[in-house]
Backbone as a ProteinNet text record, in pm:
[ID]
protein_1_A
[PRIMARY]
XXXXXXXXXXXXXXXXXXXXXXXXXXXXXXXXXXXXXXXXXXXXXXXXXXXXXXXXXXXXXXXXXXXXXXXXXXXXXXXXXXXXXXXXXXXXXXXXXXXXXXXXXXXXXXXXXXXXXXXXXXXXXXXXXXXXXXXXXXXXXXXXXXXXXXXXXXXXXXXXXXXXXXXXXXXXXXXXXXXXXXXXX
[TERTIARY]
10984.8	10875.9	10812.5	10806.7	10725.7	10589.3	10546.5	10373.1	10286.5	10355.6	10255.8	10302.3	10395.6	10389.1	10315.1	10295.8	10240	10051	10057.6	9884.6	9866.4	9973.8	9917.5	9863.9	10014.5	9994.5	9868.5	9783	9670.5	9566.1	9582.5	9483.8	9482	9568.1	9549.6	9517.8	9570.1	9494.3	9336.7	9322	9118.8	9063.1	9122.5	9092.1	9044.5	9132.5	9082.4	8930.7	8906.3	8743.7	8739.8	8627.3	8616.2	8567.7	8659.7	8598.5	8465.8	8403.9	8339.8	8413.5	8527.8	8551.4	8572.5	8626.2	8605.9	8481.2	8390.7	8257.3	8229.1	8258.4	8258.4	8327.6	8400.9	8520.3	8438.3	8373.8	8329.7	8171.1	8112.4	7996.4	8001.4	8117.8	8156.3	8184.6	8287.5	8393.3	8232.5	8151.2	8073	7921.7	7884.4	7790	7689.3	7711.6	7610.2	7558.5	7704.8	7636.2	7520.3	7529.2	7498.8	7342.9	7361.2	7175.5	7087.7	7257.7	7145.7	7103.8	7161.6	7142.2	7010.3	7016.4	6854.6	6750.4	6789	6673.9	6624	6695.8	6651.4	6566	6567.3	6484	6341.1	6366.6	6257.3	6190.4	6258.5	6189	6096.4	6157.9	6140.6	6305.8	6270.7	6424.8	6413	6298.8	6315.9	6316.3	6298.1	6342.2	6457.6	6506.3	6647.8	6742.5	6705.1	6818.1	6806.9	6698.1	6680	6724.6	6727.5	6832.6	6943.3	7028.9	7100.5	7195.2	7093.1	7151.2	7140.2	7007.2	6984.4	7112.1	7140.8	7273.3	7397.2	7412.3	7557.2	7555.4	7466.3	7440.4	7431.3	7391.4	7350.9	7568.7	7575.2	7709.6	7844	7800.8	7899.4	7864.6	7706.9	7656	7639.9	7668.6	7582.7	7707.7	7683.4	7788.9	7911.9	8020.7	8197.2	8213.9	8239.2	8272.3	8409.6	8459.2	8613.9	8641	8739	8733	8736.6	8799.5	8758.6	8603.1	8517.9	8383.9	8294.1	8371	8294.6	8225.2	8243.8	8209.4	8085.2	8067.4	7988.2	7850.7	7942	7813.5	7769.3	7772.2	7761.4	7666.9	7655.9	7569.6	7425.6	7496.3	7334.6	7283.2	7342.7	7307.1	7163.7	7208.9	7113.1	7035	7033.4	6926.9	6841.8	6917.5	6776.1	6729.1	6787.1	6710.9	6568.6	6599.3	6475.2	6406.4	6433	6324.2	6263.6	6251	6220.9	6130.7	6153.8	6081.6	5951.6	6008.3	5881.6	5841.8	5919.8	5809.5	5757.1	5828.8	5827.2	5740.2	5632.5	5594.1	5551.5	5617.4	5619.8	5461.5	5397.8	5295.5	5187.3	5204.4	5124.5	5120.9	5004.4	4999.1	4967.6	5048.6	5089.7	5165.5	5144.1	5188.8	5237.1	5345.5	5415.6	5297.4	5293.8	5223.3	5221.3	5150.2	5130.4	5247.7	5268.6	5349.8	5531.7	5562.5	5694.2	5650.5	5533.5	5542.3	5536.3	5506.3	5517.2	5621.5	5757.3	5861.9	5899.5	5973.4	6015.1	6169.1	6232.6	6323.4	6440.2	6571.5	6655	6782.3	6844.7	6960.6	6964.3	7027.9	7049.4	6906.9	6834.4	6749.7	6618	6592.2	6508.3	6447	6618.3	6617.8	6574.9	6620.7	6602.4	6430.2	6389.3	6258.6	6180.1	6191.6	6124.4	6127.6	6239.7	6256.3	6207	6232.9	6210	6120.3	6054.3	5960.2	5794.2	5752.8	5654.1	5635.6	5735.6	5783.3	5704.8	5662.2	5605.6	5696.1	5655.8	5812.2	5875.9	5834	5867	5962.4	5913.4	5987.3	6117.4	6095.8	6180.6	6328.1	6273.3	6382.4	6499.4	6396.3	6441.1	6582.3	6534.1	6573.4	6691	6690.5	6788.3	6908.5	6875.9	6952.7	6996.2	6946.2	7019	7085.7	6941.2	7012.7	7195.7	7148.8	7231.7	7347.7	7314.1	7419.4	7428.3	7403.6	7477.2	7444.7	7349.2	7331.3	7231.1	7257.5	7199.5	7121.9	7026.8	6864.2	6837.7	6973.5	6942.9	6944.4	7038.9	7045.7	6923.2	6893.5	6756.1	6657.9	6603.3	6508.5	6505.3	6665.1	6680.4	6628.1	6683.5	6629.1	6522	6444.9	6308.6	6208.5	6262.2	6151.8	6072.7	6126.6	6043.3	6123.4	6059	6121.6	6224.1	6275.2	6381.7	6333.2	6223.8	6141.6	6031.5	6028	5964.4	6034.2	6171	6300.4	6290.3	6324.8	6366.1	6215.1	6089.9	5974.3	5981.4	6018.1	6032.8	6102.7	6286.8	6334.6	6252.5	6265.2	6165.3	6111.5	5970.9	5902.7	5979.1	6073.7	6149.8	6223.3	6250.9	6361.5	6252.6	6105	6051	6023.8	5977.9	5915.6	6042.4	6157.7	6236.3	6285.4	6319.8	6341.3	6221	6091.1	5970.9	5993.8	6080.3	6082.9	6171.7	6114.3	6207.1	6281.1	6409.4	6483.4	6652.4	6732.1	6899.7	6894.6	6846.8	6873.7	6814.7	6694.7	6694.5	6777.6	6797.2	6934	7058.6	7078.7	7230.6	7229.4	7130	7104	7059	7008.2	6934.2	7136.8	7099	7276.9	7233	7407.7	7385.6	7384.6	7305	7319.1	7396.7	7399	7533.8	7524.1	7614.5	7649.6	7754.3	7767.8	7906.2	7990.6	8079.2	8158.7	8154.1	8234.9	8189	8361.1	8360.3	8487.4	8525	8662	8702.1	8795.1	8767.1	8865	8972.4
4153.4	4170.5	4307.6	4407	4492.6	4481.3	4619.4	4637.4	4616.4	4685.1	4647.8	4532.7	4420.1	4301.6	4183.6	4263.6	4132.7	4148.5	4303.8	4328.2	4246.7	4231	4170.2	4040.7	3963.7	3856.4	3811.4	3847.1	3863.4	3893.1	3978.7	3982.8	3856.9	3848.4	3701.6	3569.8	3557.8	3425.4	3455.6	3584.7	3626	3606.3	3620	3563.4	3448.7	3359.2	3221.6	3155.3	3117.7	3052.6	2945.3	2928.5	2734.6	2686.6	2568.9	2458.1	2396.7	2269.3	2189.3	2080.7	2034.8	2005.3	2032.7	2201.9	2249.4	2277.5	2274.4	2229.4	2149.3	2010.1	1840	1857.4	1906.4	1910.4	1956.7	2056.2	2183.5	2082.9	2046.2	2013.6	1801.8	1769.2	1660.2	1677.2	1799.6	1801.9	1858.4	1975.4	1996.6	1969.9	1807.4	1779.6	1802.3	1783.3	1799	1954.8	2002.5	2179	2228.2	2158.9	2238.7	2184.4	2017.4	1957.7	1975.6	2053.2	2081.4	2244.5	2319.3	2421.5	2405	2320.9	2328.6	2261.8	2162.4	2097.2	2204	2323.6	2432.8	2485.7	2548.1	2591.6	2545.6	2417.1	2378.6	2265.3	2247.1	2159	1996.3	1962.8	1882.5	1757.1	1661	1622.2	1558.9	1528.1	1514.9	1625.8	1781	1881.6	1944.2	1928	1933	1841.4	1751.6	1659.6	1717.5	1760.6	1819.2	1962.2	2014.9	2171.7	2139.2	2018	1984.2	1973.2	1860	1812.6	1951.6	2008	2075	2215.4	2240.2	2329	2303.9	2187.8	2140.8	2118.5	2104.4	2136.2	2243.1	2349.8	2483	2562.6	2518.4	2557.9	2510.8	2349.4	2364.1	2403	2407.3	2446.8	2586.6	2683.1	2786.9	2910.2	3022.8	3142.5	3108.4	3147.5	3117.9	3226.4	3176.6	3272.6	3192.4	3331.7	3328.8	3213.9	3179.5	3004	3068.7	3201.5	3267.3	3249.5	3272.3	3307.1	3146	3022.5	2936.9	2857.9	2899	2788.8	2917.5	3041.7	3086.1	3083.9	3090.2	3081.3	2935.7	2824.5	2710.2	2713.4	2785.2	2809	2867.8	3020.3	3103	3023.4	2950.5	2848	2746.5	2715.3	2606.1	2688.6	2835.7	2890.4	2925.2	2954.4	2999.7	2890.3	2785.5	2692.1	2662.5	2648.9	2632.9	2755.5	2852.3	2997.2	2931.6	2861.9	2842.6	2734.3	2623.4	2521	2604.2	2644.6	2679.3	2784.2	2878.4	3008.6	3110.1	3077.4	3157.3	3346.6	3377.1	3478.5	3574.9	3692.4	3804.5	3828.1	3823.4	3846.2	3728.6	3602.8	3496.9	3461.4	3351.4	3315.1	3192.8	3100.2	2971.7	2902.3	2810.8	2770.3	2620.9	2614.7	2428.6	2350.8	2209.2	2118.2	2064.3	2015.8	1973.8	1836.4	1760.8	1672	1679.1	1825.6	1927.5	1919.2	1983.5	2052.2	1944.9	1806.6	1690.9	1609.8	1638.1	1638.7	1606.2	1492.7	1521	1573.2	1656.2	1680.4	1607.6	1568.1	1454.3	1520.2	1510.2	1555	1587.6	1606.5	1644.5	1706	1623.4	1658.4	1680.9	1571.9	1597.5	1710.3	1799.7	1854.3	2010.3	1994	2113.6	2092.7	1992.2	1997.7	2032.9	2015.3	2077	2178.7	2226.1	2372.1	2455.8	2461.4	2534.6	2491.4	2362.6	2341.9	2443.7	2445.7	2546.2	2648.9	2740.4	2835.9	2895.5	2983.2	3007.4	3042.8	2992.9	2980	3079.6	3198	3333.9	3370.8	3327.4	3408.4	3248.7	3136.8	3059.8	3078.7	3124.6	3152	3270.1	3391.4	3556.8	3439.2	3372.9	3327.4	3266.9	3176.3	3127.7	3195	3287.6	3354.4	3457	3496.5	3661.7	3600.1	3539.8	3499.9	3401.6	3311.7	3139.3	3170.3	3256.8	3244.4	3397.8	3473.4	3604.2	3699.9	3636.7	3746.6	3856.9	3990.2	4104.3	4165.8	4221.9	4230.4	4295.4	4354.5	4372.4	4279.7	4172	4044.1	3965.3	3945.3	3868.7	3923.1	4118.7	4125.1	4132.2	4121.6	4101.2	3911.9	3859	3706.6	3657.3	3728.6	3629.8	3784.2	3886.7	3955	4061.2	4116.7	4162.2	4324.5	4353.4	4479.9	4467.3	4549.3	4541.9	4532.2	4564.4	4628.4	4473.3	4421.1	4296.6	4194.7	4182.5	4096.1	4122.1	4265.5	4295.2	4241.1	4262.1	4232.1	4078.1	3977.3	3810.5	3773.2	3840.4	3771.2	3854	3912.2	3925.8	3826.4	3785.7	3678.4	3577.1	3545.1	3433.5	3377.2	3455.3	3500.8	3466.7	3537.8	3508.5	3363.5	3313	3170.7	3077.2	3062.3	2995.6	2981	3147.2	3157.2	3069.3	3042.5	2998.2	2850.9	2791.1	2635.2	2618.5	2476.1	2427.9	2296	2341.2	2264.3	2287.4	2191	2254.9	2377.5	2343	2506.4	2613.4	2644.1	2802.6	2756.4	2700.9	2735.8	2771.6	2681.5	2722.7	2932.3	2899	3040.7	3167	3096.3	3215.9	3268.7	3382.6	3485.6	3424.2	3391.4	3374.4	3518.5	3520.8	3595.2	3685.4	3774.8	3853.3	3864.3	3800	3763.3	3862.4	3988.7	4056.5	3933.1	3974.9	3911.6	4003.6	3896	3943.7	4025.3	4130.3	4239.3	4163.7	4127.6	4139.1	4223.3	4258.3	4372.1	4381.8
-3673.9	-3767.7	-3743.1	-3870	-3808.3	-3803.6	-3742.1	-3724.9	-3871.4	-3958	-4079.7	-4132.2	-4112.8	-4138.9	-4121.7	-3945.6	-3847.9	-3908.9	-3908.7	-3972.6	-4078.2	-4169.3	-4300.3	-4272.7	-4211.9	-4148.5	-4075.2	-3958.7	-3914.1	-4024.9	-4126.4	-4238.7	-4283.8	-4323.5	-4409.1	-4318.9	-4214.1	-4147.3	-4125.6	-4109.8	-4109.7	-4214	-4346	-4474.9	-4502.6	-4430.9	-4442.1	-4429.9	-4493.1	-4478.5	-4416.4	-4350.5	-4314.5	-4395.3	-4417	-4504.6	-4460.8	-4548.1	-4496.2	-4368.1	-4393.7	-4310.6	-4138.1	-4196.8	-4053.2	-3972.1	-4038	-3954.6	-3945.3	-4009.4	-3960.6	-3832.2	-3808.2	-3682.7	-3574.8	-3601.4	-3518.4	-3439.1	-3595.1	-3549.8	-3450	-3471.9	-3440.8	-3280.2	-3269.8	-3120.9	-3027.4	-3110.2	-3022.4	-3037	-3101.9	-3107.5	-2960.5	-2853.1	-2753.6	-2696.5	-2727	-2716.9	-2815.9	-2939	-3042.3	-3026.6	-2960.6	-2939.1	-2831	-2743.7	-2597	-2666.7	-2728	-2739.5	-2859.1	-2970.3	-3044.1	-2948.6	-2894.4	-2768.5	-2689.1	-2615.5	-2542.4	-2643.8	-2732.3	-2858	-2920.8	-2926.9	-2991.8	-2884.4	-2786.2	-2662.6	-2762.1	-2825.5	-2905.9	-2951.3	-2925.3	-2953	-3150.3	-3163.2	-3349.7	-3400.1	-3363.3	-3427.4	-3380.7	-3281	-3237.8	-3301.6	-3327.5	-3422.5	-3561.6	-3630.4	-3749.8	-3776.4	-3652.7	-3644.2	-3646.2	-3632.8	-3629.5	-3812.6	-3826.8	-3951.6	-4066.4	-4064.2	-4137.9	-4115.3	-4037.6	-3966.6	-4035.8	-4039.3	-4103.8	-4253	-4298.8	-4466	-4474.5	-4370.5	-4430.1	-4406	-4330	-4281.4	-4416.2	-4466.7	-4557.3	-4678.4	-4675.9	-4858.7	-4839.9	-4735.2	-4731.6	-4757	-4676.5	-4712.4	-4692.9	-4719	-4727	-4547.7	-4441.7	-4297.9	-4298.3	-4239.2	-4185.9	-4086.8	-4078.6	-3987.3	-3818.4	-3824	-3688.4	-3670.8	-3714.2	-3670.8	-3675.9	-3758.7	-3806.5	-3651.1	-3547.4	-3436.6	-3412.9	-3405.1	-3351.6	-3475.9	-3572.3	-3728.7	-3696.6	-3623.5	-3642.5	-3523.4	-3444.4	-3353	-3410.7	-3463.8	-3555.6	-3627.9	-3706.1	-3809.6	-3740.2	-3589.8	-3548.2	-3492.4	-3423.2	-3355.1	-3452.1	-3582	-3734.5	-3773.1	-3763.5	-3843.2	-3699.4	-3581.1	-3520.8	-3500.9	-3501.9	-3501.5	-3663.2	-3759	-3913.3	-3865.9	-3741.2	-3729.7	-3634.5	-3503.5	-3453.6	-3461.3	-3557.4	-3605.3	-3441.4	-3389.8	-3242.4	-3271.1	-3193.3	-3258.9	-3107.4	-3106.7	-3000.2	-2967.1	-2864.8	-2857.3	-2855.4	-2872.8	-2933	-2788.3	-2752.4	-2667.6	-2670.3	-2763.2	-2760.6	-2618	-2588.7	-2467.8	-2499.1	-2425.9	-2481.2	-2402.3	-2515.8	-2424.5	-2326.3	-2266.4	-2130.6	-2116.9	-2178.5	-2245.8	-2168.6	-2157.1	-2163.7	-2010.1	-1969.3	-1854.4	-1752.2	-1740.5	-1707.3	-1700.9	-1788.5	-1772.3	-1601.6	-1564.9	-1476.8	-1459.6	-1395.3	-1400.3	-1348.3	-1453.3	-1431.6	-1428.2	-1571.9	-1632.7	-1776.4	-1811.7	-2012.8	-2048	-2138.8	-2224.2	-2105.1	-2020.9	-1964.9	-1863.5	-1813.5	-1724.6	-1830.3	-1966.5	-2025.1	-2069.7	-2091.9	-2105.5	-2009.8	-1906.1	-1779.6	-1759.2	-1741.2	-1747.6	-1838.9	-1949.2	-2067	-2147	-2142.1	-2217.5	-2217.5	-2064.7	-2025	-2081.3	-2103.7	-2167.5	-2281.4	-2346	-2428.1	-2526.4	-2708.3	-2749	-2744.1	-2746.7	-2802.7	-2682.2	-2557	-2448	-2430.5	-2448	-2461	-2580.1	-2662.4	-2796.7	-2704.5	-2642	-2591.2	-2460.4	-2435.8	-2273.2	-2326.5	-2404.4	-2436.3	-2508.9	-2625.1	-2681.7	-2628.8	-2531.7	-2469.6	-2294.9	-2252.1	-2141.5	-2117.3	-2239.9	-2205.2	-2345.3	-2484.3	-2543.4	-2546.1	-2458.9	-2448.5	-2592.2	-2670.4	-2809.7	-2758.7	-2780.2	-2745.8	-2768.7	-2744	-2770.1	-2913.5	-2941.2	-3098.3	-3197.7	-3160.1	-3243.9	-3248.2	-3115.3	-3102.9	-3199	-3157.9	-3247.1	-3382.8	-3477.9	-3538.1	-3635.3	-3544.8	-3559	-3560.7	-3435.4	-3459.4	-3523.2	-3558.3	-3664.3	-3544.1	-3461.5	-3364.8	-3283.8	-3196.2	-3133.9	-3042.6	-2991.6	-2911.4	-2758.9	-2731.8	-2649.3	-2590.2	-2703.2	-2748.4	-2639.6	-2698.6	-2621.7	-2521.5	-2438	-2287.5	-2222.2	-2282	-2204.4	-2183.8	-2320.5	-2317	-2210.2	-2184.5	-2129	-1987	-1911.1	-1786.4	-1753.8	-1862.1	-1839.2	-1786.6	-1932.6	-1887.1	-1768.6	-1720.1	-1645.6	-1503.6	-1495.3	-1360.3	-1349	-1498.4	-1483.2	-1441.3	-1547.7	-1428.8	-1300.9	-1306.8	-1103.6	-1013.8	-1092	-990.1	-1030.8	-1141.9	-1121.2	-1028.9	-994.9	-911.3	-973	-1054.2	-1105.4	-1089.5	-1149.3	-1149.8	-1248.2	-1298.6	-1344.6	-1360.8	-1276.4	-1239.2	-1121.8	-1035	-929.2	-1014.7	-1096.1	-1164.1	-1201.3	-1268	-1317.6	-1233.4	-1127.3	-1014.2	-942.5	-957.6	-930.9	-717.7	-692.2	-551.9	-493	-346.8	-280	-227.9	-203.5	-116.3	3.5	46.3	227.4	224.9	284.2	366.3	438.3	415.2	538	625.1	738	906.4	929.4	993.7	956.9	1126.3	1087.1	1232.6	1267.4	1407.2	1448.2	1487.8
[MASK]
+++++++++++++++++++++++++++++++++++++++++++++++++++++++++++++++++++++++++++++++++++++++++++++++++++++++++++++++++++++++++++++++++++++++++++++++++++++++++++++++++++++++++++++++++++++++++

């Protein structure tokens, strides 16, 4: 096969759109990523189920994406629909309820409520999206409407307040130490 065959070839499977079905699939195989990931967000589990649903209508009623991209659009899909619920705002000094911060820390939902519930939303949205799904401070300030400058200051925050919980996951997330090894001679 040659080179400009195989290109076409590769063109045209990128062509392809996802169906609705292929986000039934998507949103089915990875229902718990997609609720731990709106639960981190909205620290709420009836608006985490509603980022949910509202996600998968928006995914099969919404723009035509290449079936390459449809698992990561199925992601943006649920982080916009909760930046739409809690309106997360740079600078605000809203604080989660006491409710969150009482949380005791377990596993699944509870362990993310503890953690991240405290959080103020703005620096909670920065923490999650740059820290946990790797989107880059231009995307972020793109998303929630804000500076770039905005983001790097959130996640900081973020970033100190978990290192100071004491839960599984600022350990998961706190980077291990560097021990040298011992040189033998």
């Amino acid at each position: 096969m040659s080179l400009l065959n195989k290109n076409r070839s590769s063109y045209a499977r990128m062509r392809e759109y996802a169906s609705a079905e292929d986000f039934c699939q998507i949103f089915n195989a990875e229902m718990t990523s997609l609720y731990c990931l709106a639960l981190a967000l909205t620290v709420d589990e009836a608006q985490a189920e509603q980022c949910l649903v509202t996600g998968l209508e928006d995914c099969i009623s919404g723009n035509a994406v290449f079936k390459e991209w449809a698992r990561s659009w199925s992601k943006r899909v649920v982080i916009k629909n909760a930046i739409q619920l809690v309106s997360p705002v740079a600078g605000a000094n809203a604080y989660a309820s006491q409710d969150c911060a009482q949380v005791q820390p377990g596993s699944g939902p509870a362990l993310v409520l503890a953690t991240l519930g405290p959080l103020q939303p703005f620096d909670r949205f920065v923490f999650v999206m740059s820290v946990l799904e790797g989107y880059s401070d231009h995307e972020c300030s793109a998303l929630l409407a804000c500076t770039i400058g905005e983001v790097g200051k959130a996640r900081v925050r973020a970033l100190q307040a978990v290192g100071k919980r004491p839960s599984a996951i600022a350990r998961e997330l706190s980077p291990a130490p560097f021990i040298p090894e011992a040189r033998t001679a």
